[in-house]
N, C-alpha and C positions, 0 to 999 in steps of 0.2 A: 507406362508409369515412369521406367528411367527417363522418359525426355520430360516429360514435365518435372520430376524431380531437377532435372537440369536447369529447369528454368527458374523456376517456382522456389529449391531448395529443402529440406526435409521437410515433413509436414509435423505441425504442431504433436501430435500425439508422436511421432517420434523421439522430437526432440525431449517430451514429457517424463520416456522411460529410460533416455539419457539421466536429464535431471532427477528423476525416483534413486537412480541407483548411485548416482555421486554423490548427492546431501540425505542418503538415507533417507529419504523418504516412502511417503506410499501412492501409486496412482492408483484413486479409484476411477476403474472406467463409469461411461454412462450407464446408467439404468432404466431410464423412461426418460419422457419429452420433459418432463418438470425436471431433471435432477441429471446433469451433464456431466461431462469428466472434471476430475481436478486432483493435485496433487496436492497431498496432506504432511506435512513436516510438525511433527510434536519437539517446543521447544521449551524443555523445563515443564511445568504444569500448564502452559498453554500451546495451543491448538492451530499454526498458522495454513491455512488454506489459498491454494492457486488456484483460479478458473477464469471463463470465460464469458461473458455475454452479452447482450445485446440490448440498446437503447433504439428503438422502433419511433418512426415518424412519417405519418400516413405509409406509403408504400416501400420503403426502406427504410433498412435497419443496418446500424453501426455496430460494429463489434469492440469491446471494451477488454483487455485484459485486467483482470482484478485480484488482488491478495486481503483479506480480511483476520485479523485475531482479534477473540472476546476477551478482554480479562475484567477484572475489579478493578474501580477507578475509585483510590482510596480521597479525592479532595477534589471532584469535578473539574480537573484540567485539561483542556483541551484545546486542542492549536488544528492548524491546517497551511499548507506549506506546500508552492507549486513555484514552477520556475517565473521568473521574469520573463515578458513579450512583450511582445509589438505595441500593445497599447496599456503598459503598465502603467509608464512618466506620465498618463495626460492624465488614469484614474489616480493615480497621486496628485495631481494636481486640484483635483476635485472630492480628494478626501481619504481615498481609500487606505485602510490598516498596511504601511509596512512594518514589524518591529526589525530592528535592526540588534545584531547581537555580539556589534564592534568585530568582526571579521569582513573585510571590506571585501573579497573576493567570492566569500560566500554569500555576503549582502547584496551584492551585483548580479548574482545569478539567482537567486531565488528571494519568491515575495514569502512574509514570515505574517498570519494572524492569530491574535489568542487574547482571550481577558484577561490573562493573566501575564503580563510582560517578562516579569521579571523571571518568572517560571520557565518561561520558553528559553529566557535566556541561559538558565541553569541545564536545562535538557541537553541545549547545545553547546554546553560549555567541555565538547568530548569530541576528540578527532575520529575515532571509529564514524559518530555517525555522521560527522561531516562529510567525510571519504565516501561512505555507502553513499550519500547523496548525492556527491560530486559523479560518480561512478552510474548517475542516474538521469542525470543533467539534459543528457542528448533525446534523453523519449521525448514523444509527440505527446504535447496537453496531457502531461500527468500531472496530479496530486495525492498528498498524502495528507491524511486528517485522522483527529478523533472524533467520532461520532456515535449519539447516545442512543441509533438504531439503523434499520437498511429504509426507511420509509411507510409508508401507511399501507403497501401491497406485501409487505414481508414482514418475518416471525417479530415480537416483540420482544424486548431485552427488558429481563428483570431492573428494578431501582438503581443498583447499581453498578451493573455491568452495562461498561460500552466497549466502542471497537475501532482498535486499529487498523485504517483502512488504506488501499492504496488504489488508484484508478488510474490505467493507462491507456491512451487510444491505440485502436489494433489488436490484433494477436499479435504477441511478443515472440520471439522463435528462436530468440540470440541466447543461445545457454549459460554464457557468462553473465548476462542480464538478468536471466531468471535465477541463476545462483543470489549476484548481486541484490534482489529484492528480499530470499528470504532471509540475506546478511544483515540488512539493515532492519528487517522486523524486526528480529532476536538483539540486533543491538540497541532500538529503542524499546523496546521492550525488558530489557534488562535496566537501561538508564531511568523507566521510569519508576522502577522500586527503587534506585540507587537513590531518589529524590526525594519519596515518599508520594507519590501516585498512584502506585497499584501495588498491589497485595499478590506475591508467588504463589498462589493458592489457584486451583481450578475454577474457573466460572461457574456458575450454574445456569450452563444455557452451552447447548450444541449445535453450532450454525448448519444452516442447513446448507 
C-alpha cells in the first residue's frame, strides 16, 4: 500500500477526511451500490454536496467529480460558465453565446452563457467570485451551471427549485481544489440573494 501511495498519491477518501475536518464538514461514507460517498458542507440554509461519478459508454466508464446545491431560484436565472479551449474562436465564429462582462482577463479565460445578459453581468460584477474561478481555471473540462434538474434518470425538483451545479473530469484529489470549489459555491451562492435570485430559505427537496 505505501508504494502505491508513492506512486499514485493519497487516495481520494483520504484526502475526503482531510477536507470533513478543515471546512467542517461531514463525510458520508457509502452505503449501497446506488448511494456512494460524498462530503456534505451546510452553508447558511443550503445544502452543498461533493461526490463522485461516472458517465458510462458501451464498455467504459468516466469518472466525473461533481458539487451540487438546491436552493430557490427566486426569477428563473440561469447562466453556465466553463473555460475557454481549443475550439472556442471557430464556435464563435459560427454563433455560439459568449457574454462578456468588460474584465478582459477573465473574458479570455472563460466562455460566459445565460438569457439574461445583463444579470450575469451583475453576478460577476464581485472579485470573491472571480478569484474562486480563476483559482479553478487549470481543471480538465469543467463547468459550472444552473440547472432546473439532474435529468430524466434522477429525482425531480420541485417548480421552483434549481441547482447549482459544477462538473469536473476525474476525481479531484488536490485539497486546496476541493476547498477552492466549496469557496466559490458559498460565494455564488450568497451573491445570488445579493441580486435577488434566490431566497436564504431551505429548499424543499433533499438531493440525493
Amino acid at each position: 500500500m505505501g508504494f502505491l501511495k508513492n506512486i499514485f498519491g493519497p487516495s481520494k477518501e483520504e484526502i475526503w477526511v482531510q477536507l470533513e475536518q478543515e471546512i467542517n464538514a461531514r463525510l458520508i461514507n457509502k452505503d449501497s451500490f446506488w448511494h456512494d460517498s460524498k462530503v456534505v458542507l451546510e452553508h447558511k440554509n443550503w445544502t452543498i454536496i461533493l461526490d463522485v461519478f461516472h458517465h458510462s459508454s458501451g464498455k467504459s466508464s468516466t469518472p466525473y467529480t461533481r458539487m451540487r446545491c438546491a436552493y430557490i431560484n427566486k426569477d428563473d436565472f440561469r447562466f453556465t460558465i466553463y473555460p475557454e479551449g481549443l475550439f472556442t474562436d471557430l464556435a464563435k465564429y459560427f454563433g455560439m453565446q459568449d457574454i462578456e462582462i468588460e474584465d478582459k482577463i477573465f473574458d479570455d479565460t472563460f466562455v460566459l452563457k445565460s438569457e439574461n445578459p445583463d444579470k450575469i453581468k451583475t453576478l460577476f460584477n464581485d472579485n470573491n467570485i472571480k478569484n474562486a474561478f480563476f483559482a479553478l481555471a487549470d481543471l480538465s473540462q469543467f463547468q459550472v451551471k444552473v440547472q432546473d434538474d439532474e435529468g430524466f434518470w434522477s429525482q425531480s425538483f420541485p417548480d421552483d427549485v434549481d441547482e447549482l451545479y459544477l462538473e469536473a473530469l476525474g476525481v479531484i484529489k488536490d485539497l486546496v481544489t476541493l476547498k477552492n470549489m466549496f469557496k466559490l459555491f458559498a460565494e455564488i451562492m450568497d451573491r445570488l440573494c445579493e441580486i435577488g435570485s434566490a431566497y436564504e430559505t431551505h429548499p424543499t427537496i433533499n438531493l440525493e
